[in-house]
C-alpha positions in Angstrom: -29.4 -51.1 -261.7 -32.3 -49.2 -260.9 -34.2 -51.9 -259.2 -31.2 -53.3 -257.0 -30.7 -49.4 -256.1 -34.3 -49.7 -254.8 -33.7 -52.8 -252.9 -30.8 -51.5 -251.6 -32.7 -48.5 -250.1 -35.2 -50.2 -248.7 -33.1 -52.8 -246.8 -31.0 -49.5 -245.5 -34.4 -48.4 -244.4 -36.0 -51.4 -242.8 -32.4 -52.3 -241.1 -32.5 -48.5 -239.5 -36.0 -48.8 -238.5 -35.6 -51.9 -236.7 -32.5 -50.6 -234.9 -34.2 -47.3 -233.8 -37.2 -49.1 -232.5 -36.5 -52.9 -231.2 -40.0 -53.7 -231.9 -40.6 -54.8 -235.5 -44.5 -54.1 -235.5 -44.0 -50.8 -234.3 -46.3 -51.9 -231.6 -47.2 -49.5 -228.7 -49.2 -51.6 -225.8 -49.9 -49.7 -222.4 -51.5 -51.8 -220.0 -53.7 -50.7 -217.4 -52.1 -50.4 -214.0 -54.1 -53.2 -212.6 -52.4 -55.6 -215.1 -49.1 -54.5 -214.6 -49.1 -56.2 -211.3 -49.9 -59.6 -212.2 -47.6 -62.3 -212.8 -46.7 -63.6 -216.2 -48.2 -67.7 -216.5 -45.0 -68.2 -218.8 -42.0 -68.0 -217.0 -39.9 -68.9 -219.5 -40.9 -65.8 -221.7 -40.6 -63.7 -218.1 -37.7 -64.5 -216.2 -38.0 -63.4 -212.8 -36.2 -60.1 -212.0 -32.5 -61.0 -210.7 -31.7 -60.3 -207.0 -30.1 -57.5 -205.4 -27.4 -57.3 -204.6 -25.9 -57.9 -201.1 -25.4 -54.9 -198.8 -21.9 -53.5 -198.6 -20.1 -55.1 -195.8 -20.1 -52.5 -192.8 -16.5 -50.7 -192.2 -14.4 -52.2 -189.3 -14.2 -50.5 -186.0 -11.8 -47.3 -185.6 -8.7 -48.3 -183.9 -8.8 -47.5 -179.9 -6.6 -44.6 -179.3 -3.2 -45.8 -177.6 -3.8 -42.9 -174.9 -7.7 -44.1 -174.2 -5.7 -47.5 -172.7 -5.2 -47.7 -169.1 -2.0 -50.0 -167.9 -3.2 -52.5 -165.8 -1.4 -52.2 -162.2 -0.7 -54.6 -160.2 -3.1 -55.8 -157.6 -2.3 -55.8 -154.4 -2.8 -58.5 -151.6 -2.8 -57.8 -147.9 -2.7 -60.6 -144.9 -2.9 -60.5 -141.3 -2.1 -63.6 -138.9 -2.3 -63.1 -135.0 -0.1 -64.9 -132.9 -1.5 -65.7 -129.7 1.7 -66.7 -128.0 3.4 -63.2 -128.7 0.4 -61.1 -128.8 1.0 -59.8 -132.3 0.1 -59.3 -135.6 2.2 -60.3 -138.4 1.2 -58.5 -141.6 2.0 -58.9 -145.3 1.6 -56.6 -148.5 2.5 -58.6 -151.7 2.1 -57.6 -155.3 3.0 -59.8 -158.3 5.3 -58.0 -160.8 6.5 -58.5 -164.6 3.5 -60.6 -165.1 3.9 -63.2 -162.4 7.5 -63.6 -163.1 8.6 -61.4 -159.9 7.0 -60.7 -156.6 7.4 -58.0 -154.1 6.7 -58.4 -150.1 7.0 -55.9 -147.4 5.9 -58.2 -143.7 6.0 -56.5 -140.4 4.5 -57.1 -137.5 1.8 -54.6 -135.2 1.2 -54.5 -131.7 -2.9 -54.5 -130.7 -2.4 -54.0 -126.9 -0.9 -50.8 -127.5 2.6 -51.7 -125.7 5.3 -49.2 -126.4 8.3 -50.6 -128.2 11.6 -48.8 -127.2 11.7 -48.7 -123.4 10.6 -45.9 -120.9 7.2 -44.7 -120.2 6.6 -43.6 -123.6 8.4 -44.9 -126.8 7.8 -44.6 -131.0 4.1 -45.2 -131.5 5.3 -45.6 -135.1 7.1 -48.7 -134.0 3.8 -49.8 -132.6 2.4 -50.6 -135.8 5.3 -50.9 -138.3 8.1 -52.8 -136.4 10.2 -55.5 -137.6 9.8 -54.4 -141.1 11.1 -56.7 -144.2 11.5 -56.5 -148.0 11.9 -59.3 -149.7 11.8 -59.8 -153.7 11.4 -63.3 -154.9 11.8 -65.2 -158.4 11.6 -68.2 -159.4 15.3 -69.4 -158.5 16.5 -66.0 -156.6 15.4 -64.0 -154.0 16.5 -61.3 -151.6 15.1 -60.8 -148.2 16.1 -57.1 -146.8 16.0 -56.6 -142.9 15.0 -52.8 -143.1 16.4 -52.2 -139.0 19.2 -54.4 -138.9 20.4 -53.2 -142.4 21.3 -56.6 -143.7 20.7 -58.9 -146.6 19.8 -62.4 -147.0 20.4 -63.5 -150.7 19.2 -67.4 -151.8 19.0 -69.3 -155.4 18.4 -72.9 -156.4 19.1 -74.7 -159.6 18.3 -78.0 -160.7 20.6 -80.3 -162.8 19.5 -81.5 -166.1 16.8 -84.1 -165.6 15.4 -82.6 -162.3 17.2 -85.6 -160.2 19.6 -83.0 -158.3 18.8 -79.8 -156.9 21.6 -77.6 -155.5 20.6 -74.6 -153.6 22.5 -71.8 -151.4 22.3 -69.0 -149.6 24.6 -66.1 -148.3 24.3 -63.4 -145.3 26.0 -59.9 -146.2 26.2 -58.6 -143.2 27.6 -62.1 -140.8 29.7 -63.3 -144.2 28.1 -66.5 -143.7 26.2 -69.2 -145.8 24.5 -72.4 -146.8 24.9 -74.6 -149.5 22.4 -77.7 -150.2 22.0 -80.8 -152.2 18.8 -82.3 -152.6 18.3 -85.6 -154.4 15.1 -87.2 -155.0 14.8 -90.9 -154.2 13.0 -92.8 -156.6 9.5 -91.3 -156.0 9.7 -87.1 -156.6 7.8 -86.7 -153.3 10.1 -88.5 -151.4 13.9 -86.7 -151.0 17.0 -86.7 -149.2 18.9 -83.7 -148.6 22.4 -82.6 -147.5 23.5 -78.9 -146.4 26.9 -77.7 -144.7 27.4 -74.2 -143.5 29.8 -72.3 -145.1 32.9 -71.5 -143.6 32.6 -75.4 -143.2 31.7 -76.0 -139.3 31.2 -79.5 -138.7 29.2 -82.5 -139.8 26.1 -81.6 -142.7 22.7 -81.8 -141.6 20.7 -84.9 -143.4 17.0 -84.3 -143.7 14.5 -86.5 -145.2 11.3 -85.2 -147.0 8.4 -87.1 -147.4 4.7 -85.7 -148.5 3.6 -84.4 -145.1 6.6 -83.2 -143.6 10.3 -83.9 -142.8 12.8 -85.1 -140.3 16.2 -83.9 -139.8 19.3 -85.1 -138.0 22.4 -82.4 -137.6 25.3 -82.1 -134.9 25.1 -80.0 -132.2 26.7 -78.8 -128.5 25.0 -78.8 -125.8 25.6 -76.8 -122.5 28.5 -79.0 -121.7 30.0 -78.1 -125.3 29.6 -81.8 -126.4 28.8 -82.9 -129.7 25.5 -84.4 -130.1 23.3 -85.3 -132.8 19.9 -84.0 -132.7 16.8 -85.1 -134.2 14.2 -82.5 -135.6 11.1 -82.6 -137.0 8.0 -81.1 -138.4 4.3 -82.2 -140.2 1.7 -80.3 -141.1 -1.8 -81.9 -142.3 -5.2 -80.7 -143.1 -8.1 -80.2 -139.9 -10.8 -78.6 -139.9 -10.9 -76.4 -142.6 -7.6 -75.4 -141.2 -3.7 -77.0 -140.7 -2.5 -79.0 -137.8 1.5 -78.8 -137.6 3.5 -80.6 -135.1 7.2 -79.4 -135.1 9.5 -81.9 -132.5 13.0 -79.7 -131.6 15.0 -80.9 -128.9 12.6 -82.8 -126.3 9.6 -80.0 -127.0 6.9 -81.1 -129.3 4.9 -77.7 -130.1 1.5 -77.8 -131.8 -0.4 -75.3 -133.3 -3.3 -74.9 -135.4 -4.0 -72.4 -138.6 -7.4 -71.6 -139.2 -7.5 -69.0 -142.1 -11.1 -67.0 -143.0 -10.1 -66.6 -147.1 -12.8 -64.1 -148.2 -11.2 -61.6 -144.6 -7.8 -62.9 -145.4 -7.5 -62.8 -142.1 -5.5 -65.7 -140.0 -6.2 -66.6 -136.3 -3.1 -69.1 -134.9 -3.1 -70.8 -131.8 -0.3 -72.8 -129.7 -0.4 -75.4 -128.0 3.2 -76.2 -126.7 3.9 -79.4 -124.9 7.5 -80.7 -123.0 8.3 -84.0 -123.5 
């Protein structure tokens, strides 16, 4: 009894000796600092030291603040065309609205010889430079076109039939109580179209006109001075010259050309006439 006692002690002993100090030869080894730095030639009894670990990813951006954000406002486009014939300038102030889905013109035309509008020896200098003012807002398939003097509205809308094959379009004066009303039909080729309009209240025979890429030519009824009813051939086409457009517009006997020559970066427009009498 007394010897497994013994034994007993000194396995309780030895087991908490080894679990104070890991090292069972109680071995205490300090080695110079030169030799700390060196590598150990067994790398399987010293496993390199594990990597670190990553860096923290970095926080995201602080939200902008909702009153640091400017609306974007609409730009603004401004044209000027001369006309040489009437010795004006036409002028136009656009601005796209709703994202492109709307568009709002004013046009109006200036005088640059300083002519007094209004009669007498002086008139309105303010109708000088701002006289035959119109607004004018435009969709896709409806627009309105304000005469700001006269007081009067021209209202217009298209739509197409399923397929794209028919168009029908019309249009409607407020102030004379008078319209249009149009049927376009494309034949065969989508450049190529035939198109039928009457005035309404109905007034006589519709007006055919043909489309084709470059221009068009119409054919309607008419009265001359004698009050007899004739038809009339008209006709217009436009085509590229000179870094500018050459249009040629046939009414009634007169064949009238002009040219369009338009400076992009001044948006700027110089027209000229050239009218001829057939």
């Amino acid at each position: 009894m007394a010897t497994a006692a013994a034994a007993a002690v000194t396995t309780s002993s030895s087991a908490s000796t080894t679990s104070q100090n890991p090292n069972p030869f109680n071995l205490n080894i300090n080695l110079p600092p030169w030799l700390r730095g060196l590598r150990c030639p067994f790398t399987f009894l010293c496993p390199p030291p594990p990597p670190p670990p990553p860096p923290p990813p970095p926080p995201p951006p602080a939200p902008e603040p909702a009153a640091a954000r400017s609306r974007r406002l609409p730009s603004l486009r401004v044209t000027t065309e001369y006309d040489s014939e009437e010795g004006v300038f036409a002028n136009k102030v656009s601005c796209k609205l709703a994202g492109g889905l709307a568009k709002l013109r004013l046009s109006f035309q200036s005088d640059p010889q300083g002519q007094w509008q209004g009669g007498g020896e002086e008139g309105d200098p303010l109708e000088q430079l701002f006289a035959r003012p119109l607004l004018a807002f435009i969709t896709k398939h409806f627009s309105v076109l304000y005469d700001i003097e006269e007081r009067n509205a021209l209202l217009s809308g298209d739509a197409s039939l399923p397929g794209g094959a028919v168009r029908l379009r019309a249009s409607h004066d407020v102030k004379l109580q008078q319209g249009e009303i149009s049927v376009i039909t494309r034949l065969g080729d989508p450049l190529y179209k035939l198109e039928l309009s009457s005035l309404v209240p109905y007034s006589g025979l519709p007006r055919a006109t043909f489309h084709f890429p470059i221009g068009q030519v119409s054919v309607e009824e008419s009265r001359n001075e004698e009050e007899e009813k004739l038809l009339f051939v008209d006709g217009i086409a436009k085509s590229d010259f000179l870094d500018g457009v050459l249009t040629a517009h046939y009414d009634k006997n007169n064949l009238n050309l002009r040219y369009c020559y338009k400076v992009i970066y001044l948006i700027l427009s110089f027209v000229v006439f050239f009218k001829l009498s057939a």
